[in-house]
N, C-alpha and C positions, 0 to 999 in steps of 0.2 A: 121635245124642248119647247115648240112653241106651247103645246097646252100647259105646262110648268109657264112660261110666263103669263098664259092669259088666266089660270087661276092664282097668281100673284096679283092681277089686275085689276080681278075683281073680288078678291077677298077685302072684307071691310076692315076698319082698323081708322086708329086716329090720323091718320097724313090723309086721306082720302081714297085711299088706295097704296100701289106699289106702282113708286114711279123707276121707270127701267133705264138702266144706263146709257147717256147722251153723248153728245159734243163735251161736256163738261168734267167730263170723264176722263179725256184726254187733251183739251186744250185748257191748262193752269198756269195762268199767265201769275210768275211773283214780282216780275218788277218790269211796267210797260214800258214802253220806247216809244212816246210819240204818241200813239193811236193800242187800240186793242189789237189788231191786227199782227204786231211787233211788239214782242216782251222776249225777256227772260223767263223760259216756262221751265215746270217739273223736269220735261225729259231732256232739256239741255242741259239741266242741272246733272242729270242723271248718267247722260254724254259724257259731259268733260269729267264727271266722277271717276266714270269705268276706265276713261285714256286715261286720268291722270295714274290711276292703280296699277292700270297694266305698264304706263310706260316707267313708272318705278320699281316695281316688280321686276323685270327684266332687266332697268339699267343696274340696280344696285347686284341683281343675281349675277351680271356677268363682270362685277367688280370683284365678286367673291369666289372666284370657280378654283376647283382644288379636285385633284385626284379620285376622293372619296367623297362622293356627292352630298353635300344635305340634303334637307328634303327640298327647300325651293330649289335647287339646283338639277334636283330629281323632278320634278314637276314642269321647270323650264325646256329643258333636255325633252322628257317626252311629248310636249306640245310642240317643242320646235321638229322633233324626228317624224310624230307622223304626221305634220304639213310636208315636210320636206321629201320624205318619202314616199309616204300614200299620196301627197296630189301634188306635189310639185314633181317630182322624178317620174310617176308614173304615167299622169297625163301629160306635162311638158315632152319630155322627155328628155333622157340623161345631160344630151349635149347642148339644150339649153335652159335648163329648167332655176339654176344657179342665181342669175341675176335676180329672177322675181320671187324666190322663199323670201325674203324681208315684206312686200308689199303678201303676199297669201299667208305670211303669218300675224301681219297685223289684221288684217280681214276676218280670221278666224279668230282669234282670241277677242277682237271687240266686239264683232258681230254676236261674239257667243255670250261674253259679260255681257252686254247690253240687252240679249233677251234674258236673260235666269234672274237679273234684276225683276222681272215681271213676279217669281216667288218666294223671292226675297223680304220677310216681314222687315216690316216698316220702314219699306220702297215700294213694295207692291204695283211696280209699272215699267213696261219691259219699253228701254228705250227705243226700239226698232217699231212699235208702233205707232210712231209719228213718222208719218211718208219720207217727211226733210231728209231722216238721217237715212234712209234708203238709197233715195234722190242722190245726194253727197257720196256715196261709195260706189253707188251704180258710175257715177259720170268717172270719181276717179278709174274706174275697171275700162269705162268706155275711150277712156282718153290713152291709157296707156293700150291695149289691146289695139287700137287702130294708128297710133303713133309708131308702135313696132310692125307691122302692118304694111304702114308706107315704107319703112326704112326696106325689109326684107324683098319686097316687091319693086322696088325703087322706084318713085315717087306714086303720084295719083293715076296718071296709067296704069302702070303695072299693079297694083292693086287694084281696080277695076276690072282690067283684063285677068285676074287669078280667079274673080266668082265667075268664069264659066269655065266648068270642066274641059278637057281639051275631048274632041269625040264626038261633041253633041251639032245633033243638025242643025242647020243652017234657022229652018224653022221654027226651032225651039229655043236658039240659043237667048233669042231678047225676052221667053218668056222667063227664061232661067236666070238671064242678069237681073231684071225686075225683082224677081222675087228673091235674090240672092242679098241686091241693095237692100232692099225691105228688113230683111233677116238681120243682117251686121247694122244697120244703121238705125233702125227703128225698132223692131219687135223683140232682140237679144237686149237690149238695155233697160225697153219697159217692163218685161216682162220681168227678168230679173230683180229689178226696186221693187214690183206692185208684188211678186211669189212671196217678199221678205214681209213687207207690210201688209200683207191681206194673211199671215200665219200667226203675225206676234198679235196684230188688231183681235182676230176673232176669238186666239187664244185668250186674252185680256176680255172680253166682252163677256165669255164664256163662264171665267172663274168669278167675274162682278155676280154673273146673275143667281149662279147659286149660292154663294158667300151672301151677299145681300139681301138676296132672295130668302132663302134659309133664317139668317137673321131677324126679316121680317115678319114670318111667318110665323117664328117663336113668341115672340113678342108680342103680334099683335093680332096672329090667326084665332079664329072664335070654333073652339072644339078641339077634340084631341084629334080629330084628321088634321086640322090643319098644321098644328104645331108636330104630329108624326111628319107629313110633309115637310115642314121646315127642318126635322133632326135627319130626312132621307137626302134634302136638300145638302145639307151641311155634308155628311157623309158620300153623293157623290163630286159634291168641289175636292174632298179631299182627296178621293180617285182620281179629279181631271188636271189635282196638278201637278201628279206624278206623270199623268200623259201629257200633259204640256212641258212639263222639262224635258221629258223626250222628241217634244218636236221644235223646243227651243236648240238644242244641241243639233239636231238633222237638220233644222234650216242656216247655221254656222257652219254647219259642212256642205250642204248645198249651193250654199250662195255662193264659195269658197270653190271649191269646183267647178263650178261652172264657168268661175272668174280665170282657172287654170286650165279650161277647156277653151274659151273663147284666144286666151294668148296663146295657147297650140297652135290654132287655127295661124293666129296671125306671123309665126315662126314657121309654118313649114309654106313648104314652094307653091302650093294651092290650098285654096280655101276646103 
């Protein structure tokens, strides 16, 4: 990969080179707020798109539900079955997994439209790689997983006293709540926003440089190596964006998961 970009870098050509994709790439401000800092960018646009589609799509499907399924009926049904089954009954588990299928099936269906937007022509930018929208889903999963949390454990004691297993030595036990705090409080929520945003980011980096890369190559590489290069270019993007919808779709199952693993946690009687 890196030598494909350094011989885009230094193949000549009218722009002066192959300038490789930046900040600019991903921050498209269309209408500012103030300062550049604050706008109305691409991928909020791209945001409130995919809610607005998914939350029409489902209000109008469950206006229309009948015996004999249509197809959106059919397609609602099986998004709503395997959240509800595969990760909310299996990891919750039966007797409480109920309340939270609405919040793990909104997570999964936007988490998922807002990455396949990334190959989607003429969108071509998967909302998930901007941090914001990671940040915003992570807090909501943080907020609810430690609010059931307290309730189950009854109040901030008894959550506290649940991350140390019962058993453990005396001598160990502070290293275990340390590191237990750490876990539930810090490292499960970043870890979760930055796994979402460092999959859809790279993904999106990855399809610029050969599509554009490729592009330029045709156009403006000197020789038939270079413009071969530019048609092997072009021909592996169109490889990497069959394997980027496949990791657009496992990181909306992932993140979704994980989201129904952390509220396990915080329903049963220990951490």
């Amino acid at each position: 990969m890196s030598l494909f970009v350094s011989v885009l870098a230094s193949s000549g050509g009218e722009g002066g080179g192959f300038e490789t994709p930046g900040k600019s790439a991903f921050w498209q401000p269309l209408i500012t707020l103030g300062s550049d800092n604050f706008a109305i960018t691409r991928s909020s646009l791209v945001f409130l798109a995919t809610a607005g589609i998914i939350g029409w799509f489902f209000v109008t499907t469950a206006g229309r539900l009948s015996l004999v399924p249509s197809k959106r009926q059919f397609y609602a049904e099986q998004a709503y079955d395997f959240v509800r089954n595969s990760i909310g009954r299996d990891v919750i588990g039966a007797k409480d997994f109920k309340p939270f299928i609405p919040l793990l099936l909104t997570l999964f269906t936007l988490i998922l439209f807002n990455n396949v937007t990334g190959i989607i022509p003429m969108v071509n930018f998967p909302g998930s790689s901007r941090i914001a929208f990671p940040i915003v889903l992570t807090l909501v999963v943080y907020v609810v997983y430690n609010v059931v949390a307290l309730k189950r454990k009854h109040g901030v004691i008894g959550y506290f006293k649940a991350m140390v297993p019962p058993g453990i030595p005396p001598g160990i036990n502070v290293l275990v709540f340390i590191i237990e705090v750490a876990t539930y409080l810090v490292i499960r929520p970043l870890t979760l926003a930055l796994r979402l945003f460092g999959n859809m980011l790279a993904g999106h980096l990855l399809l610029m440089v050969f599509f554009l890369g490729g592009e330029y190559l045709l156009l403006h590489g000197d020789g038939l190596g270079m413009k071969g290069a530019g048609l092997v270019a072009f021909t592996g993007g169109v490889a990497m964006t069959f394997f980027e919808l496949l990791i657009e779709v496992l990181q909306a199952f992932i993140f979704t998961m994980l989201a129904a693993v952390y509220i396990a946690d915080a329903v049963s009687e220990h951490h």
